[in-house]
Backbone as a ProteinNet text record, in pm:
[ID]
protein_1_A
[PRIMARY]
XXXXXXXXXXXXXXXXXXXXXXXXXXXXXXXXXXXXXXXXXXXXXXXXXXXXXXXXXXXXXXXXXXXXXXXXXXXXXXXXXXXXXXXXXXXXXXXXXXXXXXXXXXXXXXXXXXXXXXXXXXXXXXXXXXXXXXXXXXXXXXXXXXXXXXXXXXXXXXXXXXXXXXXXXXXXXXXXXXXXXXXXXXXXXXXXXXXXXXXXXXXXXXXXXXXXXXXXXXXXXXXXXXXXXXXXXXXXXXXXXXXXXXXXXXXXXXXXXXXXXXXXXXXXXXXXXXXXXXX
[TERTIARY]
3926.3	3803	3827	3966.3	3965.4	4001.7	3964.8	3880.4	4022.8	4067.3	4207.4	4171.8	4059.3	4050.4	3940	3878.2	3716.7	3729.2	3673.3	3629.8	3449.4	3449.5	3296.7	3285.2	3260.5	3255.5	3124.7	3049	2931.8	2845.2	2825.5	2719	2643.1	2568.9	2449.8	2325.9	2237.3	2105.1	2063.1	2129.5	2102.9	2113	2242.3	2242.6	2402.6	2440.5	2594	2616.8	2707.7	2730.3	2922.8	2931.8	3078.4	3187.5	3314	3374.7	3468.1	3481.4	3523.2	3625.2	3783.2	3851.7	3880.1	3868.2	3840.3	3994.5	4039.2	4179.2	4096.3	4131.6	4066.2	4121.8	4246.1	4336	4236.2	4182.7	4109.2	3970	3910.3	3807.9	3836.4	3953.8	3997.9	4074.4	4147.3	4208.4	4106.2	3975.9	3864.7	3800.4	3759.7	3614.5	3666	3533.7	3514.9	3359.3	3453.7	3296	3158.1	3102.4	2937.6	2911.6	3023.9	3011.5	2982.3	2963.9	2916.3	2991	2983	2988.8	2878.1	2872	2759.8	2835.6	2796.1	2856.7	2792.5	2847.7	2801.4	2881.6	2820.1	2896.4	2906.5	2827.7	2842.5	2770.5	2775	2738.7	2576	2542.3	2328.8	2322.8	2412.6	2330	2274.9	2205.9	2207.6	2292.9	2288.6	2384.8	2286.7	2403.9	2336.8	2475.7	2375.6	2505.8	2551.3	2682.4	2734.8	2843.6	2830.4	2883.3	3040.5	3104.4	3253.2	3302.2	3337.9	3357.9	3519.1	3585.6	3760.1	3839.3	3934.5	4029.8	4177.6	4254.3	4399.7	4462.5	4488.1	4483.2	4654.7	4739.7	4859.7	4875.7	4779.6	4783.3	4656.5	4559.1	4490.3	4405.8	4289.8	4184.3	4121.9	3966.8	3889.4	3780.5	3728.8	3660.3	3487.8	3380.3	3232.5	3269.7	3141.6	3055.9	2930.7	2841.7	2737.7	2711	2568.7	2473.1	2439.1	2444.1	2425.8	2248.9	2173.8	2029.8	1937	1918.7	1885.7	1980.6	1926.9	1989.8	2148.9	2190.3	2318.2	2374.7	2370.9	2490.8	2502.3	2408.9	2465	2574.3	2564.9	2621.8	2812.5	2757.3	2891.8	2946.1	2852.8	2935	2975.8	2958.4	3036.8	3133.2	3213.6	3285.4	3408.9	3530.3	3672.4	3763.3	3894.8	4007.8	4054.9	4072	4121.9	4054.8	3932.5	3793.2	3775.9	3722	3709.1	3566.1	3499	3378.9	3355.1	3231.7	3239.2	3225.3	3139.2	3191.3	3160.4	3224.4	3215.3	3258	3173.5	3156.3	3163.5	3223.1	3205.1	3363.9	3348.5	3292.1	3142	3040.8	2906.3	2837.1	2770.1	2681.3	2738.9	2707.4	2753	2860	2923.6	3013.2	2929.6	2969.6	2883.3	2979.8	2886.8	2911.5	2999.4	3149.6	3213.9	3284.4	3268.8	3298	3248.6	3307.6	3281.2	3169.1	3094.8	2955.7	2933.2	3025.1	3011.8	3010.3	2876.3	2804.6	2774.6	2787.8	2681.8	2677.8	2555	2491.7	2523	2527.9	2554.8	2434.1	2372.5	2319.5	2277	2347.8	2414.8	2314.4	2207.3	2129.2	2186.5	2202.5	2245.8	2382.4	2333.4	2444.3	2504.4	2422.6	2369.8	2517	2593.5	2676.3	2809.8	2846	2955.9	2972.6	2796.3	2832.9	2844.4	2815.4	2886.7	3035.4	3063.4	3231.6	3351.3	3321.4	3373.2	3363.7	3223.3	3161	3226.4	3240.3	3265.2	3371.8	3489	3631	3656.5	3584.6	3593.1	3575.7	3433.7	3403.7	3497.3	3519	3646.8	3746	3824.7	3926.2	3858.1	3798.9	3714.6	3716.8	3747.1	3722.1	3578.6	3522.7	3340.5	3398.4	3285.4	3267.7	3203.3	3221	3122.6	3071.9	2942	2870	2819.6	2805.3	2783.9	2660.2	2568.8	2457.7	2486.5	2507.9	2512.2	2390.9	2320.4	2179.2	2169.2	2177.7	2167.7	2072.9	2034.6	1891.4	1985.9	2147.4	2185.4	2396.1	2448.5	2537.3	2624.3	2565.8	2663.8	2679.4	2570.5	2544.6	2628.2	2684.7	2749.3	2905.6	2908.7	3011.9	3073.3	3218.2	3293.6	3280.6	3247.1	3280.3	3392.8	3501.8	3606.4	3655.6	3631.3	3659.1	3612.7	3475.6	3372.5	3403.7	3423.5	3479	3628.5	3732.5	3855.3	3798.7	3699.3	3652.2	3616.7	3524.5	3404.1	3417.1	3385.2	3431.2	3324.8	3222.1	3125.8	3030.8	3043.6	2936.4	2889.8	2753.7	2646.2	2574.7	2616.5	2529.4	2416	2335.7	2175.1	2171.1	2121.2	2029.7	1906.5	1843.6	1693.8	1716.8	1804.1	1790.6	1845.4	1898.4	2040.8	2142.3	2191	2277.3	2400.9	2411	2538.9	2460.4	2595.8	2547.5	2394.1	2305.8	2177.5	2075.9	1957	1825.4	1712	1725.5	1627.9	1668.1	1615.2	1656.7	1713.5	1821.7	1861.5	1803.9	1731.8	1563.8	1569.7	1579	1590	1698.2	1837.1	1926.1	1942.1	1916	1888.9	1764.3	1743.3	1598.7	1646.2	1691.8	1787.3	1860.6	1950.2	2078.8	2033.6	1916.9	1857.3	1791.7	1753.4	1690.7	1781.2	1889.6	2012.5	2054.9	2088	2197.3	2175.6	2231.3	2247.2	2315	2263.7	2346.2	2291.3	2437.5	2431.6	2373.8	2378.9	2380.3	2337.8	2222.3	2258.6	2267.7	2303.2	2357.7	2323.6	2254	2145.7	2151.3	2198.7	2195.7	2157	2045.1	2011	1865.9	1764.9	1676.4	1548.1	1493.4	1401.9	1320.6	1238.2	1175	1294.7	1395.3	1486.1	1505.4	1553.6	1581.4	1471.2	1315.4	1210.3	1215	1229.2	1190.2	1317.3	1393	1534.9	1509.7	1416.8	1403.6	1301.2	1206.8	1091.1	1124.1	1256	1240.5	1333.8	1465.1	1488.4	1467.7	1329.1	1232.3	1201.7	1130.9	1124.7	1187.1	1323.1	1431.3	1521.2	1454.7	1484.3	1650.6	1696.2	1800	1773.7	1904.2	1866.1	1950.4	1918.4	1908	1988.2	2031.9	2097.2	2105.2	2049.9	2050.1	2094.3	2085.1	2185.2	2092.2	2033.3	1910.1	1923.9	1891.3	1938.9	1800.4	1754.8	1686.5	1691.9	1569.1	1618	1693.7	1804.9	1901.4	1882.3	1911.1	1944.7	2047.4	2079.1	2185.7	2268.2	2209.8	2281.1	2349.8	2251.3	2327.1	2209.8	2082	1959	1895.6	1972.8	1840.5	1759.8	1748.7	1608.3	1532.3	1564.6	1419.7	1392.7	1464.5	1409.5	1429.4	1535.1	1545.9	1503.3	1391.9	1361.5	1257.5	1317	1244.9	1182.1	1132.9	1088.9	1086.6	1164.7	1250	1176.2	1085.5	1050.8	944.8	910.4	775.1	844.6	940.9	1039.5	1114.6	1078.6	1148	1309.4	1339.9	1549.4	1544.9	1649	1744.1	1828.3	1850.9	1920.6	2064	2058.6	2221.2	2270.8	2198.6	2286.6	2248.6	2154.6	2134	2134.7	2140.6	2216.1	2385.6	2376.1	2242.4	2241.3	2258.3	2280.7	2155.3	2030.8	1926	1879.2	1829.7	1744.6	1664.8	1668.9	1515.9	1409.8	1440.8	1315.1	1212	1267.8	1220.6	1195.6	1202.5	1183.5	1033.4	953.4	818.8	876.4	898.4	918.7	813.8	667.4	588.1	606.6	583.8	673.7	796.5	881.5	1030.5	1024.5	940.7	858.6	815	728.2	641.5	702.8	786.3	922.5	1016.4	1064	1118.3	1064.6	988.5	885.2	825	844.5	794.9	815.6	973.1	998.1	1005.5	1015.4	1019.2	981.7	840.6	803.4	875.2	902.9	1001.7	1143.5	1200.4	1325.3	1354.1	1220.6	1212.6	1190	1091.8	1109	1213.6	1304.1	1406.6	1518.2	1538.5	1618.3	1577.2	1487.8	1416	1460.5	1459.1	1466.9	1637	1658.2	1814.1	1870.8	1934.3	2016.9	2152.8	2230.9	2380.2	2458	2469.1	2570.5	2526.2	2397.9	2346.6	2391.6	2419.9	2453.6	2638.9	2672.9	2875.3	2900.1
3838.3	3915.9	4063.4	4096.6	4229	4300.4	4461.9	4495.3	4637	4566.3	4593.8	4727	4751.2	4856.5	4936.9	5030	5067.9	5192.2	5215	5308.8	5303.1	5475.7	5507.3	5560.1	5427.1	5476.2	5555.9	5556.4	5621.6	5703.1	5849.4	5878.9	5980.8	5986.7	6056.4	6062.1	6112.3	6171.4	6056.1	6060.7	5966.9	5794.8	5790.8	5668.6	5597.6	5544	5530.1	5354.2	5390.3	5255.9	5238.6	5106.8	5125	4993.3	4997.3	4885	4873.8	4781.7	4743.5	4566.6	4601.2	4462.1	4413.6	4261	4155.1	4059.2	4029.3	3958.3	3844.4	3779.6	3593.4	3514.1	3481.3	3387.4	3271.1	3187.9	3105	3135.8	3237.9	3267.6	3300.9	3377.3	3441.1	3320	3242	3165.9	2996.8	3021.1	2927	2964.3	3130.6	3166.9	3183	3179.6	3119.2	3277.2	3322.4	3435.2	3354.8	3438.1	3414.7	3411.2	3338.3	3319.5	3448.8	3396.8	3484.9	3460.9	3554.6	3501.7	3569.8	3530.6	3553	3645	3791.7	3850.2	3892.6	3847.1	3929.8	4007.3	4158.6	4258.3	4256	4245.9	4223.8	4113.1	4070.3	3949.2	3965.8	4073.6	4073.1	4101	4062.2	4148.3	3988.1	4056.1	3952.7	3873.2	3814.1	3726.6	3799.2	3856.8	3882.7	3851.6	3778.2	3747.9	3872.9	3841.6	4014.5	3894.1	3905	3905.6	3934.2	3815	3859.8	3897.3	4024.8	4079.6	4088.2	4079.2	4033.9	3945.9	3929.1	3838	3846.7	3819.7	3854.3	3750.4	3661.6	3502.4	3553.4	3591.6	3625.6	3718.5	3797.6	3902.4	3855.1	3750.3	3722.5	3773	3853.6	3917	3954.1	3981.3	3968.8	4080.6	4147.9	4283.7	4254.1	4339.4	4329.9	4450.8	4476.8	4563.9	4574.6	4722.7	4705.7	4852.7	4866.5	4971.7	4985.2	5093.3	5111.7	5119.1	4998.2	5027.7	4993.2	4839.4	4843.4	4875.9	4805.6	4870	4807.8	4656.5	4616.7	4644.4	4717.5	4743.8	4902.3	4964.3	5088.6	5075.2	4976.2	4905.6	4923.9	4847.5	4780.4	4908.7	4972.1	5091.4	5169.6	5170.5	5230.2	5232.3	5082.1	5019.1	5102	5076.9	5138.7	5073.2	5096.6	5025.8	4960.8	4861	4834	4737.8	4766	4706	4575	4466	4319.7	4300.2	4203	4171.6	4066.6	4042.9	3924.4	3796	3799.6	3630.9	3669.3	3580.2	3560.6	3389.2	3378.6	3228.8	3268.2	3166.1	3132.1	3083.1	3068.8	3072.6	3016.4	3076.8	2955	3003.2	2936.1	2944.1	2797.7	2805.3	2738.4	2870.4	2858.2	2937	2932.3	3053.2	3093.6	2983.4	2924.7	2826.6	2866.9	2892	2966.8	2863.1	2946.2	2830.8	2915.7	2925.6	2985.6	2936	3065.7	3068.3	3101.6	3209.7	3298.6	3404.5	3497.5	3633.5	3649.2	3725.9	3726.5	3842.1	3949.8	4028.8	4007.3	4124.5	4145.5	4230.8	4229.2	4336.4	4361.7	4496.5	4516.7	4642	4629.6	4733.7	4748.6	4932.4	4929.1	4865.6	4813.5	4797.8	4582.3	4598.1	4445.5	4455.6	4568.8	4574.9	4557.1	4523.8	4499.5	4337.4	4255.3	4124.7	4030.6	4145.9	4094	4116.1	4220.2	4238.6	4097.6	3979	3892.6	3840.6	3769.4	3731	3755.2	3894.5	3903.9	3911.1	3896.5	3893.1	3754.6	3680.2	3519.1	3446.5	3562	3527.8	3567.6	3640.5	3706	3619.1	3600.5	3514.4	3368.8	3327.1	3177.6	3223.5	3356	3370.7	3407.7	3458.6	3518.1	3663.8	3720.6	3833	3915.8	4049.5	4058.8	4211.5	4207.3	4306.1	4356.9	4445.3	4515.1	4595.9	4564.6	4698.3	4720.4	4862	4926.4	5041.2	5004	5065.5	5136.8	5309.2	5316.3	5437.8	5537.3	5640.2	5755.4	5781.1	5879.1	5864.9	5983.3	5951.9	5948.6	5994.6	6019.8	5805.2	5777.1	5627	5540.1	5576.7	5468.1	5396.4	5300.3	5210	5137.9	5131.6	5012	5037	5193.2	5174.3	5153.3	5200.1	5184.9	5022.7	4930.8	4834.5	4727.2	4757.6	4673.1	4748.9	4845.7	4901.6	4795.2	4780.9	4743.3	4578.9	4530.8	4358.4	4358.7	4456	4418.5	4520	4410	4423.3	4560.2	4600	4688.4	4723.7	4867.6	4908.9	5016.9	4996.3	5086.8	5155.5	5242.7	5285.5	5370.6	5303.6	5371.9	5452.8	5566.1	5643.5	5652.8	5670.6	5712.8	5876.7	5958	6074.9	6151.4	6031.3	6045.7	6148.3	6170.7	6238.5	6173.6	6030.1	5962.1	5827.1	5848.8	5709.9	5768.4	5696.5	5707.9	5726	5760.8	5796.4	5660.2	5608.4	5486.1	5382.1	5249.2	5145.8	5048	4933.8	4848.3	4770.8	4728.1	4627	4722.9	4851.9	4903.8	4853.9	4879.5	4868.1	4682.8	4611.3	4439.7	4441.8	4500.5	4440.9	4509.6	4636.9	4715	4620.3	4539.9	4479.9	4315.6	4283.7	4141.9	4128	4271	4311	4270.4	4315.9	4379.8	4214.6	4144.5	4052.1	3941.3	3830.1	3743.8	3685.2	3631	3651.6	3494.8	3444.6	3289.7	3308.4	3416.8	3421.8	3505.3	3547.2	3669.6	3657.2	3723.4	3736.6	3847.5	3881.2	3932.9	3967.1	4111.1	4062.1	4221.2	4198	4383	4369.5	4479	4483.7	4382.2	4322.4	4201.4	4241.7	4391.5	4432	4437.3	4447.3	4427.3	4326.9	4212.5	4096.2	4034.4	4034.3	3994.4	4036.7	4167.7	4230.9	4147.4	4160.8	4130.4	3927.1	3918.3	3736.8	3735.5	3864.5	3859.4	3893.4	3949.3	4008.8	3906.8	3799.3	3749.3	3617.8	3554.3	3444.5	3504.9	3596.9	3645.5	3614.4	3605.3	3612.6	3496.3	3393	3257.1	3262.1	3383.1	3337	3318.4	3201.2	3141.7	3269.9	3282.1	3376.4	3345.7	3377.7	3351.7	3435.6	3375.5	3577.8	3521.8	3620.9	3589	3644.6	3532.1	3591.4	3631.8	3738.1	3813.8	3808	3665	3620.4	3667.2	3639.2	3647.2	3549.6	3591.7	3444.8	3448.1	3366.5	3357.9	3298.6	3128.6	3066.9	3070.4	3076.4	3042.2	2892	2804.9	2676.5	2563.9	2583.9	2560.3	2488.7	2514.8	2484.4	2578.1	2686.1	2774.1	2762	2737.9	2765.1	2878.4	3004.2	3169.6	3166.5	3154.7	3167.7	3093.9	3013.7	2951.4	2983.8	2947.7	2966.9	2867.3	2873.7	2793.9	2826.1	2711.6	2700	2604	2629.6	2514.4	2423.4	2505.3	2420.7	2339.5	2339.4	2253.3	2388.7	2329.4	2418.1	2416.1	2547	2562.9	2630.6	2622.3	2743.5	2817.5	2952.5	3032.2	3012.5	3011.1	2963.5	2833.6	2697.8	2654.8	2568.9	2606.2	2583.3	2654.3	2789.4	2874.9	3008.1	3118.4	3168.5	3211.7	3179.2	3194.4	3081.6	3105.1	2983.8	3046.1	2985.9	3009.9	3072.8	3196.4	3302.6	3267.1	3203.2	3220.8	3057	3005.8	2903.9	2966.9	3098.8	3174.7	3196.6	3145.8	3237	3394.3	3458.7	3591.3	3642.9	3663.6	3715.5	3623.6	3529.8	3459.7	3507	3571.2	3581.8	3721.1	3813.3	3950.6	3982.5	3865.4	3892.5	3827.9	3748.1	3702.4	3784.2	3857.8	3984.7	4081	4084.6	4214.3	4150	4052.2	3989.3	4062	4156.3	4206.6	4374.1	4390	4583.1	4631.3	4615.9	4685.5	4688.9	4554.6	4566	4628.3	4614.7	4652.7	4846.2	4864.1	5051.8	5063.9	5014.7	4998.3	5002.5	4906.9	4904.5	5021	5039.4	5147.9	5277.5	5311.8	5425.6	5419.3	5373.5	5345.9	5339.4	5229.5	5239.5	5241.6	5401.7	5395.2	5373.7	5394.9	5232.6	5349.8	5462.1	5576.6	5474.2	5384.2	5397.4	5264.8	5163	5000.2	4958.8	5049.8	5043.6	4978.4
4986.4	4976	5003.9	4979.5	4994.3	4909.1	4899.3	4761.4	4722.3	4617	4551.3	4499.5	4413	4337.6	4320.5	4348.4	4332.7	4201.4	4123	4023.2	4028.5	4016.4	3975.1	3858.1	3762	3607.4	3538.1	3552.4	3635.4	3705	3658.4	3806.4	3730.9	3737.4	3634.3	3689.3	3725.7	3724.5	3840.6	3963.7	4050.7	4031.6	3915.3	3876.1	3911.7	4003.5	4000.6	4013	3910.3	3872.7	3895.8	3978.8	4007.9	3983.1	3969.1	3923.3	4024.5	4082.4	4183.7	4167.4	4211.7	4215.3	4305	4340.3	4475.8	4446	4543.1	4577.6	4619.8	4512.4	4518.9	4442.4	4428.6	4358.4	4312.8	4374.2	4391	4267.4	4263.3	4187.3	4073.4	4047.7	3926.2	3839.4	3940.3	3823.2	3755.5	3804.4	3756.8	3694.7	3724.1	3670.6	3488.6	3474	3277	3226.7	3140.6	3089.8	3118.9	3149.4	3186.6	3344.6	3387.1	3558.1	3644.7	3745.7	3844.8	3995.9	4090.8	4246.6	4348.9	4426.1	4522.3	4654.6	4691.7	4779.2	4897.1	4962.4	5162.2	5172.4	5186.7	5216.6	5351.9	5441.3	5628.4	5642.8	5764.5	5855.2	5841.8	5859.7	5846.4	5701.1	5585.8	5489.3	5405.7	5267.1	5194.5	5122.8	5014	4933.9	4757.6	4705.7	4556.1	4483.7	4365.5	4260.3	4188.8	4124.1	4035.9	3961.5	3844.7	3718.5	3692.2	3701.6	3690.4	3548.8	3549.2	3451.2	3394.5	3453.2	3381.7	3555.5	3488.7	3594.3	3586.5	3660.1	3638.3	3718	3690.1	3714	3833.6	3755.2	3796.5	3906.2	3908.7	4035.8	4126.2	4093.1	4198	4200.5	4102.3	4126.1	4042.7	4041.1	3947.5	3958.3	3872.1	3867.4	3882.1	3893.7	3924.8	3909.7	3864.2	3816	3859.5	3881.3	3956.2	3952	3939.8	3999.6	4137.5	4172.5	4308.8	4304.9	4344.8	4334.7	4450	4500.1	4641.2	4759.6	4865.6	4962.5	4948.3	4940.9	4946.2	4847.6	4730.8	4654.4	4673.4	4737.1	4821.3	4908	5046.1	5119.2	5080.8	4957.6	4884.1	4825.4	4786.2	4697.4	4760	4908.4	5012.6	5076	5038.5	5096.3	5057	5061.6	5013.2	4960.7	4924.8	4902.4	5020.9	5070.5	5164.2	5262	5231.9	5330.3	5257.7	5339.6	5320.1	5313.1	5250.4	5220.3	5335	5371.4	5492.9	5384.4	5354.3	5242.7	5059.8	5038	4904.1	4817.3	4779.9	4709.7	4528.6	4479.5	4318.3	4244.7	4153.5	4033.5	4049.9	4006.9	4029.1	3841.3	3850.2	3730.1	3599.4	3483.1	3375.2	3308.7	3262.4	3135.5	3021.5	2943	2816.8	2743	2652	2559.9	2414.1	2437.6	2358.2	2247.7	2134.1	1994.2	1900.2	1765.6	1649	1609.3	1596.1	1556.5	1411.7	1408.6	1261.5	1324.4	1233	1327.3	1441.8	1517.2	1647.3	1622	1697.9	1771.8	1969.7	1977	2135.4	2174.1	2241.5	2287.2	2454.6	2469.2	2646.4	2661	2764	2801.9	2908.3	2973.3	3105.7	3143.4	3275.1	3337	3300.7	3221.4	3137.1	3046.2	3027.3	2901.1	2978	3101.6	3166.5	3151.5	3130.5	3159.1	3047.4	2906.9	2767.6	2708.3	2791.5	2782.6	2811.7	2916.1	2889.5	2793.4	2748.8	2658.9	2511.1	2477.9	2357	2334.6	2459.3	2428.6	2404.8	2497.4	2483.7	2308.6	2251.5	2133.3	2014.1	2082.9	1955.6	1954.7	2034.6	2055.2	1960.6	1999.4	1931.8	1736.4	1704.6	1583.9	1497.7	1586.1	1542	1508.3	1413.1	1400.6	1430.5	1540.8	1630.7	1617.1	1655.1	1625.2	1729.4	1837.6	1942.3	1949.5	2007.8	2020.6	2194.4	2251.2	2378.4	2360.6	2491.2	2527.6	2606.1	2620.2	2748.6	2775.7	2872.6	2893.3	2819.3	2831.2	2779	2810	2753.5	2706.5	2855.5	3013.5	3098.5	3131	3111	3152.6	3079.4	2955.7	2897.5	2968.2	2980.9	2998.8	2928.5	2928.2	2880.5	2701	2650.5	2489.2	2422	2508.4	2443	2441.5	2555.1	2580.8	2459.4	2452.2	2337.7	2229.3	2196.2	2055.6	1995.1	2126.1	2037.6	2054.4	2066.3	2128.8	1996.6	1931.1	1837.1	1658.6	1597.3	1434.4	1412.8	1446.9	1469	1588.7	1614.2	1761.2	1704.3	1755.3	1761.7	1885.5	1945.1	2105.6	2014.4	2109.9	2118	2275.4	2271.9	2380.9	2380.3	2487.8	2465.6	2411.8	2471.1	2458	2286	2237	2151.6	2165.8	2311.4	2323.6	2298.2	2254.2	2220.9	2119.2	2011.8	1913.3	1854.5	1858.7	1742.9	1859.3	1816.7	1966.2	1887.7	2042.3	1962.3	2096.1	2083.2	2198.6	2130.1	2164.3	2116	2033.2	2067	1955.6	1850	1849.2	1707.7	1595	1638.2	1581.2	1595.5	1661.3	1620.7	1499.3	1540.6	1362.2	1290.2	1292	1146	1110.9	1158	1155.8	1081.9	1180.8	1118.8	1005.6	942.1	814	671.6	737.4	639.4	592.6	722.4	642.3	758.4	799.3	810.3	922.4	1027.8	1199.1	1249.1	1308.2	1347.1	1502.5	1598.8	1749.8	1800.5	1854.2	1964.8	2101.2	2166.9	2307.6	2365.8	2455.3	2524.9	2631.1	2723.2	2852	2893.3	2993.6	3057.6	3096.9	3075.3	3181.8	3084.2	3227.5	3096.9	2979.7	2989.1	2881.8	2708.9	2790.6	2654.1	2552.8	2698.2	2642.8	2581.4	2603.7	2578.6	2438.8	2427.3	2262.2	2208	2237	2164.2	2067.4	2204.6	2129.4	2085.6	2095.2	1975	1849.2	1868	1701.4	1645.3	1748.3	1666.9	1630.8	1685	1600.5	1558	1468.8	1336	1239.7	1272	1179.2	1177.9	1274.3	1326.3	1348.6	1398.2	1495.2	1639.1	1628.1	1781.9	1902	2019.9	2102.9	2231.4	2284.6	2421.9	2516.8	2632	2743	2870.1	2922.5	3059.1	3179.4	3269.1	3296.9	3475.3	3494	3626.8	3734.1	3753.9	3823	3989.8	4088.7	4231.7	4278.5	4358.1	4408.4	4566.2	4616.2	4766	4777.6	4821.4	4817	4690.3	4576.2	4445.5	4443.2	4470.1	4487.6	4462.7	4427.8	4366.7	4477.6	4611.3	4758.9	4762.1	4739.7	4783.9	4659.8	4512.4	4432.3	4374.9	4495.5	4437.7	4316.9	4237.2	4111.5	3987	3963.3	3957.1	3827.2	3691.5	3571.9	3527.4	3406.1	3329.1	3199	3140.2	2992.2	2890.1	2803.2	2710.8	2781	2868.9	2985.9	3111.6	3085.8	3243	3300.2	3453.7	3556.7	3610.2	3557.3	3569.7	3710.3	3721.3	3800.8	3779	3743	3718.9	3745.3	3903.1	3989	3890.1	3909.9	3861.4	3709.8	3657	3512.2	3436.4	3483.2	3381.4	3445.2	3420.3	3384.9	3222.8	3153	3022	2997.6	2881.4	2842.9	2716.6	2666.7	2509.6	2487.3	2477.6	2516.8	2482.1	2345.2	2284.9	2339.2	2466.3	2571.2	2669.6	2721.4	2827.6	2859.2	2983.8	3005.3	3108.7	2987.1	3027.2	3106.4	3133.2	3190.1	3334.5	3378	3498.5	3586.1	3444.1	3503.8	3539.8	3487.2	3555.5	3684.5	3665.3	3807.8	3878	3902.4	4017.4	4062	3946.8	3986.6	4059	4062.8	4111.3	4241.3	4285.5	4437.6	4591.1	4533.9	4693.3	4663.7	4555	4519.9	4591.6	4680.8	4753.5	4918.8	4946	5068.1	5044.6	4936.2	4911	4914.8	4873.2	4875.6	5006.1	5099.4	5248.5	5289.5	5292.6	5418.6	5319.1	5216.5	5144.9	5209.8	5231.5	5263	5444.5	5508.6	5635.3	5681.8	5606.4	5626.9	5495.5	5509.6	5409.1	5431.8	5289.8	5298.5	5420.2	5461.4	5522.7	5694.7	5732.8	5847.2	5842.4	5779.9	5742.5	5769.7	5794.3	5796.5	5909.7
[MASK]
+++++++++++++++++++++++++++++++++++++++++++++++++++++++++++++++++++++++++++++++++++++++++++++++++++++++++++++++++++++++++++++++++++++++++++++++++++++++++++++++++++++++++++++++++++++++++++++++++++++++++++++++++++++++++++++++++++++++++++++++++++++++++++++++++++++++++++++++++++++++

């Protein structure tokens, strides 16, 4: 659990987003694209899942990715080379369901575009042809293009600002794209107003949809419930029934207002203790 490598790929208009590598023989040589692990940065903090984003089976360690946004991934983004995490658990979740599809669509909003980068290396490898949409407010925010550029047969970055790629939001360039021609998959992963549009537009076009859904966790082990959706009218769990599910089975307005349960405590104790007062 101790932390091999830190980069701040990242830092823009009060936005820092950082990549960080963990010495876990054990995690790296199991974990499968889509997975996740669950991290305690100290003994009082919480447990939040983060998205394993590559692995190095041979050297023992495996990369996360992350925005620095409530209080514990401040915490974390504070931490150093050298410094140990107090616990860490996983591989946990299901693996993205990898197998030649044909086409796919990707589409990575934010900091959402670190946790399709396994994903679409996995898919490539399987023999799909892959098509990339990256979403982000502007061009200092973008991540990982070069990475998903040499992954993917075509990329398109959208900005809000269009200071990079085209000015517009991802849902734009997916319905341009679903207009044109003909797509077996999409794959979905970033802030929920995205993913929501993203599986409205593509029942329209009756492709089937896949997202990766960044629910509240606690244990990540489906004893607490926090995470706790509902797919096709039956009740999942994120931790361990997905987190990858069928959007277009998603009660997205549910998976909103669950999210939004502690915002207001979370700006509280951020505001009070910030990560410089937490070491």
């Amino acid at each position: 659990m101790k932390i091999i490598s830190k980069e701040i790929i990242a830092n823009a208009a009060g936005v820092k987003i950082v990549k960080m590598s963990l010495l876990s023989p054990e995690i790296s040589r199991k974990a499968f694209p889509g997975q996740f692990v669950v991290v305690m940065v100290n003994e009082k903090g919480e447990r939040i899942p983060l998205t394993i984003v590559d692995t190095d089976s041979a050297a023992g360690i495996f990369s996360i990715i992350f925005q620095e946004a409530g209080l514990t991934t401040k915490v974390l983004g504070a931490l150093n080379v050298g410094d140990r995490l107090y616990a860490l658990v996983g591989p946990l979740g299901h693996a993205t369901e990898i197998k030649n599809y044909g086409k796919v669509i990707l589409v990575g909003g934010g900091v959402g575009i670190a946790e399709i980068l396994p994903v679409a290396r996995a898919l490539k490898q399987a023999g799909n042809y892959l098509v990339s949409i990256l979403g982000v407010k502007n061009k200092d925010l973008l991540i990982l293009e070069s990475e998903l550029k040499n992954t993917s047969d075509q990329l398109y970055i959208m900005t809000d600002d269009g200071s990079a790629g085209r000015k517009g939001f991802t849902t734009d360039m997916l319905r341009e794209l679903l207009s044109k021609d003909k797509y077996d998959l999409i794959y979905s992963v970033g802030p929920i107003p995205m993913m929501k549009m993203a599986v409205r537009i593509s029942k329209e076009y009756q492709v089937k949809t896949w997202v990766s859904l960044n629910a509240l966790m606690v244990d990540a082990t489906g004893m607490c419930g926090c995470c706790r959706v509902t797919v096709y009218g039956q009740v999942k769990f994120s931790c361990v029934d997905g987190p990858d599910f069928d959007g277009q089975g998603v009660d997205w307005e549910e998976l909103e207002k669950r999210n939004k349960a502690y915002s207001a405590q979370e700006k509280h104790i951020c505001h009070h203790f910030p990560a410089t007062e937490t070491q």
